[in-house]
PyMOL CGO cylinders between C-alpha atoms (Angstrom):
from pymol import cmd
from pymol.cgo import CYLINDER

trace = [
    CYLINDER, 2.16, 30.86, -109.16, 3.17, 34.32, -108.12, 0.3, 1, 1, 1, 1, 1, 1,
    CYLINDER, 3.17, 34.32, -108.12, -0.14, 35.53, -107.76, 0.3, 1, 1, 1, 1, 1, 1,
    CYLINDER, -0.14, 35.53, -107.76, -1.05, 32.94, -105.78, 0.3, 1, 1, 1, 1, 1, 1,
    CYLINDER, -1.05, 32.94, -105.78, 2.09, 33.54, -103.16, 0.3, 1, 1, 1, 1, 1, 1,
    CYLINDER, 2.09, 33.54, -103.16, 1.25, 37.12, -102.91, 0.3, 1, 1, 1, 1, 1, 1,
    CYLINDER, 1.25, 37.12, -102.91, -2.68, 36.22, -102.19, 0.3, 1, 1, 1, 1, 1, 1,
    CYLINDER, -2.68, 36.22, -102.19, -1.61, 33.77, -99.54, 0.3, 1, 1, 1, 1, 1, 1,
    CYLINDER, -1.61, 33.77, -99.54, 0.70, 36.68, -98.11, 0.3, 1, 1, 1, 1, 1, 1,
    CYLINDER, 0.70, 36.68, -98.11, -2.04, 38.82, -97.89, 0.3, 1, 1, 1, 1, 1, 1,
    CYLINDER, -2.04, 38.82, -97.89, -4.64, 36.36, -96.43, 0.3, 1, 1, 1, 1, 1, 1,
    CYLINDER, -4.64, 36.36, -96.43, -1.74, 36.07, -93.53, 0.3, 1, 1, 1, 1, 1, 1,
    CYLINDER, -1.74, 36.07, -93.53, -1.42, 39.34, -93.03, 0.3, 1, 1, 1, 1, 1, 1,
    CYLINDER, -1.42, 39.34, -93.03, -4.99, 40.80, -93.32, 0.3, 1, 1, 1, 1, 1, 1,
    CYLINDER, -4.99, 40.80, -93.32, -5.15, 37.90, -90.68, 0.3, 1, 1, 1, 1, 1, 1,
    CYLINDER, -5.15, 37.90, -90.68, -2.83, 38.76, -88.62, 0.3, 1, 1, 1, 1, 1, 1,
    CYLINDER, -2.83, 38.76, -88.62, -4.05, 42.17, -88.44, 0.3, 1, 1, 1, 1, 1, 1,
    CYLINDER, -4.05, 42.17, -88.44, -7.72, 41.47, -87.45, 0.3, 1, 1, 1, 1, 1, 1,
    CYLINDER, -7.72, 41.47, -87.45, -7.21, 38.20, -85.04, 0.3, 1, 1, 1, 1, 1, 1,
    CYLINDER, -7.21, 38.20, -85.04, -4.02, 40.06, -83.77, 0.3, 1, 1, 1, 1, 1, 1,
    CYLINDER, -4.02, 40.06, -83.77, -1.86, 36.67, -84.51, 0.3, 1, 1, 1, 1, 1, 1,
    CYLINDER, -1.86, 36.67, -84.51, 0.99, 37.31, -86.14, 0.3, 1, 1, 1, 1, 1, 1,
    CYLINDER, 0.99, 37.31, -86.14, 3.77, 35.40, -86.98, 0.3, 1, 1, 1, 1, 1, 1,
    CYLINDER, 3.77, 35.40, -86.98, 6.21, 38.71, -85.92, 0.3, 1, 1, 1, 1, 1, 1,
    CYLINDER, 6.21, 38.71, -85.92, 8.27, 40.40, -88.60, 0.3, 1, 1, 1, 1, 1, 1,
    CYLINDER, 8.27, 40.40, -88.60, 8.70, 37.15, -91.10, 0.3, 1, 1, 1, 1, 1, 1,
    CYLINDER, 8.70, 37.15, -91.10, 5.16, 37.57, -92.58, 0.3, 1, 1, 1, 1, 1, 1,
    CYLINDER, 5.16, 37.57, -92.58, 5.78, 40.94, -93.20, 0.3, 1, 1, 1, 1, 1, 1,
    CYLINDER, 5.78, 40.94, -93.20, 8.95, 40.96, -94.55, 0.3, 1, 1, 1, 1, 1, 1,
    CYLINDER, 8.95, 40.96, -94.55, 7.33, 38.29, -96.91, 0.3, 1, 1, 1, 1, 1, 1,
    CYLINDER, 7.33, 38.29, -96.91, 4.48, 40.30, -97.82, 0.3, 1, 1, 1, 1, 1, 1,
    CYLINDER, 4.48, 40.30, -97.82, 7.18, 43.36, -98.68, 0.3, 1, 1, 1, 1, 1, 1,
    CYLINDER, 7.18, 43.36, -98.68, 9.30, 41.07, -100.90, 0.3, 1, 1, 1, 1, 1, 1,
    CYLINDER, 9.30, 41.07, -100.90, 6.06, 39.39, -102.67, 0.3, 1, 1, 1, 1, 1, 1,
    CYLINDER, 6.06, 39.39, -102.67, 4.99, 43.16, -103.66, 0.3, 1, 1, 1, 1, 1, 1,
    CYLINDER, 4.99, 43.16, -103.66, 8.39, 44.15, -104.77, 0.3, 1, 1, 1, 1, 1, 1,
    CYLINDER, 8.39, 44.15, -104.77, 8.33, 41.41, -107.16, 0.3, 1, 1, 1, 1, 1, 1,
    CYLINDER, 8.33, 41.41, -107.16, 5.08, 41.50, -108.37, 0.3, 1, 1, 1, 1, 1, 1,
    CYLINDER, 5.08, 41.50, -108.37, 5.83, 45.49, -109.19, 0.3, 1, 1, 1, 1, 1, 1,
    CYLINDER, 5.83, 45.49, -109.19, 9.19, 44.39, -110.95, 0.3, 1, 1, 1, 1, 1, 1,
    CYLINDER, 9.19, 44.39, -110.95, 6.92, 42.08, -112.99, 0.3, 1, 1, 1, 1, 1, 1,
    CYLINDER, 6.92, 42.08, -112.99, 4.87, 44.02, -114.20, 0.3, 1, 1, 1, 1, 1, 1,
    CYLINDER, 4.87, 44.02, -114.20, 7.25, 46.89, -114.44, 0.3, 1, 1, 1, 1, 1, 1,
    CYLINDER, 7.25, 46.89, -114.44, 9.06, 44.53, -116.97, 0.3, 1, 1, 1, 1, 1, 1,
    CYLINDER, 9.06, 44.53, -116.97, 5.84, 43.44, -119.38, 0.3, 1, 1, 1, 1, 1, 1,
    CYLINDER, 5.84, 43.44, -119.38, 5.25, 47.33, -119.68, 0.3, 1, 1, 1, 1, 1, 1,
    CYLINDER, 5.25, 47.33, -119.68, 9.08, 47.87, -120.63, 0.3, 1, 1, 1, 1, 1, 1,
    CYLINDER, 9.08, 47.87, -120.63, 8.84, 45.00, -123.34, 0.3, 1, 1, 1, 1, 1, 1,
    CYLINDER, 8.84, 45.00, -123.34, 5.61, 45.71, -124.54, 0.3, 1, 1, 1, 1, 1, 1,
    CYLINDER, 5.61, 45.71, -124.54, 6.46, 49.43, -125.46, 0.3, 1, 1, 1, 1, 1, 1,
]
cmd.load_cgo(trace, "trace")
């Protein structure tokens, strides 16, 4: 489910940057918060796998 909420995010915002619609700040600070988690994710499985 996480990796579909950060696709989505960056549909939005790949959208937003080529049909210059954006949705203001909120889809970015979205997209920043949807990366931070994914890297805490996987920053995690690396920690337990070792």
């Amino acid at each position: 489910m996480l990796w579909t909420v950060f696709t989505i995010l960056v549909v939005f915002w790949v959208l937003g940057l080529v049909t210059s619609y954006s949705l203001g700040g909120f889809i970015h600070i979205l997209l920043v918060l949807a990366v931070i988690t994914v890297l805490i994710r996987v920053i995690q499985r690396r920690r337990v796998a070792s």
